[in-house]
N, C-alpha and C positions, 0 to 999 in steps of 0.2 A: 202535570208538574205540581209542586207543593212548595209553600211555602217553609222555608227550613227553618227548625227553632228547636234542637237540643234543649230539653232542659238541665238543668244543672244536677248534679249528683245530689239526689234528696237528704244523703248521709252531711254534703257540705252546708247545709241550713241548720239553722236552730229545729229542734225535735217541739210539734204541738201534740201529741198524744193525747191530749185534754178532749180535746172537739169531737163531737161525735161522727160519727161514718168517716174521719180521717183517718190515711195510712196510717199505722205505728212508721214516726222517722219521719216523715216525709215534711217537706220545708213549707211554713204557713202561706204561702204567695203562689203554691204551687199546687196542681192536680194532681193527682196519682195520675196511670195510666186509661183505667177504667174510668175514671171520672172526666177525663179531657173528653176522650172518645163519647162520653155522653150528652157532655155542655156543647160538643161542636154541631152534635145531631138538633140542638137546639137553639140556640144564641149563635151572631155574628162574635168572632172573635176579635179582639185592638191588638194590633202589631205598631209598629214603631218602625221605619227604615229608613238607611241613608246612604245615599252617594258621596264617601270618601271621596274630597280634592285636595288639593294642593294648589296655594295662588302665590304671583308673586307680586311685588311691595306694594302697587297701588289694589291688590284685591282682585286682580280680574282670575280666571280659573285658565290653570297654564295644563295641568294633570289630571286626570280620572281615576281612580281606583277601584276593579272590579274583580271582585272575588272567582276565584276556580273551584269546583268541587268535582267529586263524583256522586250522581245523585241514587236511587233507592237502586236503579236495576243499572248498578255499573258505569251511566253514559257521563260522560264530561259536559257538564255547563258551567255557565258562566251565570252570578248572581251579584245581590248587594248588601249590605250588610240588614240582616231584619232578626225581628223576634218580638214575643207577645211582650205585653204590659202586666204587671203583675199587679195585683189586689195590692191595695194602697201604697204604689210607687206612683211619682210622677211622671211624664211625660220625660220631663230631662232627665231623670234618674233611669227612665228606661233605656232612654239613648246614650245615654253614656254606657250603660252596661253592656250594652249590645255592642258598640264601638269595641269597647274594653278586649269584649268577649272575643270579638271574630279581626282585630286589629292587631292587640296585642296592648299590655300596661304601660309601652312606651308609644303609643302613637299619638299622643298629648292634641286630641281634637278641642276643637274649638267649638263649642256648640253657641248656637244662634243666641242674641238677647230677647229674643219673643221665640215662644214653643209653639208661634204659626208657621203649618208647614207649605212647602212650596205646593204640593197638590197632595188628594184623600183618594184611594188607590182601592176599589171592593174586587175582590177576590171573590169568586162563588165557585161550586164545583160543577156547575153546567158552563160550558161553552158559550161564547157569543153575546151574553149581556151585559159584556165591559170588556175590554181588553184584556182582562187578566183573572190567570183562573188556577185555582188552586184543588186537586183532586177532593183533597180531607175537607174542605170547609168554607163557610161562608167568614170571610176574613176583611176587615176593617184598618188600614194601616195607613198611616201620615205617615208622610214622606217628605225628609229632608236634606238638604245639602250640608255637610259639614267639612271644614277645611281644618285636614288634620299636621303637626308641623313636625310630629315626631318619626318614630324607626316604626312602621309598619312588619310585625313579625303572625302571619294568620295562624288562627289558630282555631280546633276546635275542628268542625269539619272540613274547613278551607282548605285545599292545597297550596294555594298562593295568592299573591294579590298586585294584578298586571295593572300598572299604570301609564295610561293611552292620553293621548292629545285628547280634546272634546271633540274632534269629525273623527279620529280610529273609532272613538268610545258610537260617534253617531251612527256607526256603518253597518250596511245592512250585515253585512258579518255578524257582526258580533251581536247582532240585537237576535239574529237567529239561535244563537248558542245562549243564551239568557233564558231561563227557567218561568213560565208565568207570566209571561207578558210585558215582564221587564226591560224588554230593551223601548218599549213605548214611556215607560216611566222612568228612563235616565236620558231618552229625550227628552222631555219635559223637563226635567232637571236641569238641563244643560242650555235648554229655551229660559229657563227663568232665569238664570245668570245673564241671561247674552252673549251666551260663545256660540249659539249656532244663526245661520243667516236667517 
């Protein structure tokens, strides 16, 4: 399983054609393809992820929201919103965009007043040295809870975006159909709120 992260269409970036060994077009925050696939064979990657909720008045977490895709060879899983960090964006600036990206412009999340996340998530492309493991790479990602109040419309590679009580969200079900290891890291997320026993 892989961590999923579309980059954006190089042509929608400002053009640096200046810098050397950069694409012609390609957007300054961003790899080409040959150069990702290089940096990953060497450097852990920073991703940024969050578990989409929904609370109600006094805060507590009533909803879940977990992404559906189809992944590289066809299968249906279930994931949560992520994507790398770019060359001089912040932390919140990533999360928002990722939000943005895989939510939709109207799903008006609420992001946390401190950019400490609820847990640091490594991703490696061997089995067994963490819970979660990503074919392409050794992958570094905070992960956090974020309560969104708007119209959730997925987009991007999503097909949709089901939203489960936090024990559906906890159940061995769904943690099986979760990409990567992820259904350990949306318990955790759902143990740091205190909606699971």
């Amino acid at each position: 399983m892989s961590v999923r992260t579309p980059d954006p269409n190089p042509d929608d970036e400002p053009a640096r054609d200046d810098e050397p060994g950069r694409v012609p077009g390609a957007g300054p925050g961003w790899l080409s393809d040959i150069e990702l696939a290089q940096v990953r064979t060497r450097l852990p990657i920073l991703y940024v992820e969050a578990v989409p909720v929904r609370v109600d008045g006094i805060g507590q977490v009533i909803h879940v929201g977990v992404l559906l895709r189809a992944n590289a060879v066809g299968e249906m899983t279930r994931t949560l919103v992520s994507g790398r960090v770019m060359y001089g964006e912040t932390l919140r600036e990533a999360l928002f965009r990722h939000l943005e990206k895989d939510l939709g412009p109207m799903a008006f999340p609420q992001l946390p007043a401190s950019p400490v996340p609820f847990s640091v998530a490594e991703y490696f492309p061997m089995p067994g040295l963490t819970p979660y493991t990503d074919d392409r790479q050794h992958a570094v990602s905070l992960a956090y809870v974020v309560p969104v109040t708007g119209t959730c419309e997925p987009r991007q590679d999503a097909l949709e975006l089901t939203w489960m009580t936090p024990l559906e969200a906890a159940s061995i079900a769904v943690s099986e159909e979760m990409e990567g290891g992820r259904g350990t890291l949306l318990r955790a997320a759902l143990a740091s709120v205190g909606v699971l026993p």
